[in-house]
C-alpha positions in Angstrom: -20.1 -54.9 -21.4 -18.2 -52.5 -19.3 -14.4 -52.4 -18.4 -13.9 -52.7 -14.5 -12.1 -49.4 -15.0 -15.4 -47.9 -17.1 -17.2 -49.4 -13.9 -14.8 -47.8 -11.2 -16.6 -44.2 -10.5 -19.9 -45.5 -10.7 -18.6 -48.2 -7.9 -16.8 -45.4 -5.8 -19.8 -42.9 -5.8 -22.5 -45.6 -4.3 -19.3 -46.8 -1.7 -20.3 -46.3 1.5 -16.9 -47.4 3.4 -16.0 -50.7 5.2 -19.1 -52.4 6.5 -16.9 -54.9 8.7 -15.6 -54.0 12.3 -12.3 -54.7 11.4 -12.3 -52.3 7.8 -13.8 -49.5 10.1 -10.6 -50.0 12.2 -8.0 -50.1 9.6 -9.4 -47.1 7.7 -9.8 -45.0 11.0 -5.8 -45.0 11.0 -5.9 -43.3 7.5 -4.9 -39.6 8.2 -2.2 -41.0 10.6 -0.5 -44.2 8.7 2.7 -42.3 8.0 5.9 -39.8 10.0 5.5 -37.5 12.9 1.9 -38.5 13.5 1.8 -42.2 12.8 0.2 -44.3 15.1 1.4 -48.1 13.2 5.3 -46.9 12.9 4.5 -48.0 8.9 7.0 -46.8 6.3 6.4 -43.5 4.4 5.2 -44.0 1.1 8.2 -42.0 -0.9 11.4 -43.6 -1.9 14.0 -43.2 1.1 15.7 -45.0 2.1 17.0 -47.5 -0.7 15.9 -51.0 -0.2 19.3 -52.1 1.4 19.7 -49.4 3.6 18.4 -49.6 7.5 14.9 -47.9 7.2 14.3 -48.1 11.1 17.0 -45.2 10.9 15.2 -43.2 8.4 12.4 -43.1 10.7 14.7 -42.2 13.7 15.9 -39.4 11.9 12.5 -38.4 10.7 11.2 -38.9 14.2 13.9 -36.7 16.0 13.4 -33.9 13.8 9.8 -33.9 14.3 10.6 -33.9 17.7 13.5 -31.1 17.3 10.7 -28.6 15.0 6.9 -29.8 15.8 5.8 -29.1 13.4 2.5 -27.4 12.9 0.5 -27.7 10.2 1.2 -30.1 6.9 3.1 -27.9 5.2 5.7 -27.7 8.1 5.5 -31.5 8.3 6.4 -32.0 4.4 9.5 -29.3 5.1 10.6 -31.3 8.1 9.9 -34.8 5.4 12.1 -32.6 3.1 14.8 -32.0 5.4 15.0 -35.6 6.9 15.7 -37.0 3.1 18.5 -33.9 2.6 20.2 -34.7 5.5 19.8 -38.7 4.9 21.0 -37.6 1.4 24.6 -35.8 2.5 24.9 -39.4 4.6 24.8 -40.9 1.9 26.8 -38.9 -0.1 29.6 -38.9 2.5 29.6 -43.2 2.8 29.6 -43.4 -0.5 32.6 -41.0 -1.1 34.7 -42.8 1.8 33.9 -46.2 0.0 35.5 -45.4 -3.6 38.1 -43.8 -1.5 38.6 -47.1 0.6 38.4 -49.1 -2.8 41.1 -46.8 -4.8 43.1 -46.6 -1.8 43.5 -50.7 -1.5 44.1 -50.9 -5.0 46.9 -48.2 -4.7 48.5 -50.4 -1.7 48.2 -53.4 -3.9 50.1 -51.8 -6.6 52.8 -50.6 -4.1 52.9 -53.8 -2.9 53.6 -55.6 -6.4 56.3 -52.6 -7.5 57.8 -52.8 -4.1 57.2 -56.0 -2.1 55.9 -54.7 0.8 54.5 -51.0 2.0 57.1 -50.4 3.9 58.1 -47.1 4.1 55.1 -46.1 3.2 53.0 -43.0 4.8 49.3 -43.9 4.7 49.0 -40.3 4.1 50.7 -40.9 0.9 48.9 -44.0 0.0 45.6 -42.0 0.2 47.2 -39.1 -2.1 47.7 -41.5 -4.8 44.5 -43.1 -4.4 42.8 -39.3 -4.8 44.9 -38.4 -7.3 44.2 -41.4 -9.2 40.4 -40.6 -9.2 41.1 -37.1 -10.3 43.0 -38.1 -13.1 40.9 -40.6 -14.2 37.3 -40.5 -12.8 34.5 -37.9 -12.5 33.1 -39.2 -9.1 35.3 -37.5 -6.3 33.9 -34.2 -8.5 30.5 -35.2 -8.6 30.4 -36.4 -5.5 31.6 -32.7 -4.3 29.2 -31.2 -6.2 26.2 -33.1 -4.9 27.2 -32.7 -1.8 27.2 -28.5 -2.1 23.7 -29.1 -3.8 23.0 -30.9 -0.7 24.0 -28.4 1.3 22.0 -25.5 0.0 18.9 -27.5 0.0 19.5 -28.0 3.3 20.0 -24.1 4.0 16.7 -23.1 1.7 14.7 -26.0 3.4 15.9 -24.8 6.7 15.3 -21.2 6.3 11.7 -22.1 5.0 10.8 -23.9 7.7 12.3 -21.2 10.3 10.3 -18.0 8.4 7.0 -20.2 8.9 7.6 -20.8 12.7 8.1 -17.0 13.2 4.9 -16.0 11.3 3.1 -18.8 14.1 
């Protein structure tokens, strides 16, 4: 006997699509389910945002650059796709460098506050100097982070200038 998967071509080549009204429907939506064209507002099938970040921004983003380049044909679609999830990515990068700065910058208080009693006489300023100088010494993050962000950054640039040579050829 056959494996359903040794039965799966033979099964696809005598398909002859939904037979119910409602199948009809939902596959009539198939070449616009997802981004600029998308006629459900469904989520795009690639892996932005993460599962704990707001999605419904991800598409508002995606939505007003669509709106910003129109794009054309697919391949100026996937470019705009591409620079949504750059510019989603720098975001990212920038909350998550201002969050280990927040963090190393209460602990930094909280050790003032144990040597000293209080953080009076205190400059913020100086509060936020240990805290970076503290990562520096002891952490690669603040450089990573830095460094993904300027790969960021040029994707951005590349994507950009991409997308901007194929409008002018239009």
């Amino acid at each position: 006997m056959n494996t359903r998967s040794e039965r799966a071509p033979g099964n696809g080549k005598r398909s002859r699509g939904p037979v119910a009204a409602e199948g009809k429907a939902r596959s009539a939506n198939n070449s616009t389910g997802y981004g600029c064209y998308a006629a459900s507002g469904q989520q795009p099938p690639y892996p932005l945002p993460f599962k704990k970040e707001d999605g419904a921004a991800y598409q508002e983003l995606l939505s007003r650059l669509c709106r910003d380049f129109l794009p054309a044909n697919s391949l100026e679609y996937a470019l705009v796709r591409e620079l949504c999830a750059v510019e989603w990515r720098i975001t990212r990068n920038f909350s998550l460098e201002t969050q280990i700065l927040n963090g190393q910058i209460a602990a930094e208080c909280d050790a003032i506050r144990r040597s000293q009693g209080s953080l009076r006489g205190i400059d913020p300023i100086d509060a936020t100097a240990f805290a970076i100088q503290t990562l520096v010494d002891n952490s690669p993050i603040l450089p990573l982070c830095g460094r993904e962000l300027a790969r960021l950054q040029r994707a951005r640039r590349e994507t950009l200038n991409t997308l901007l040579s194929l409008r002018k050829r239009r």
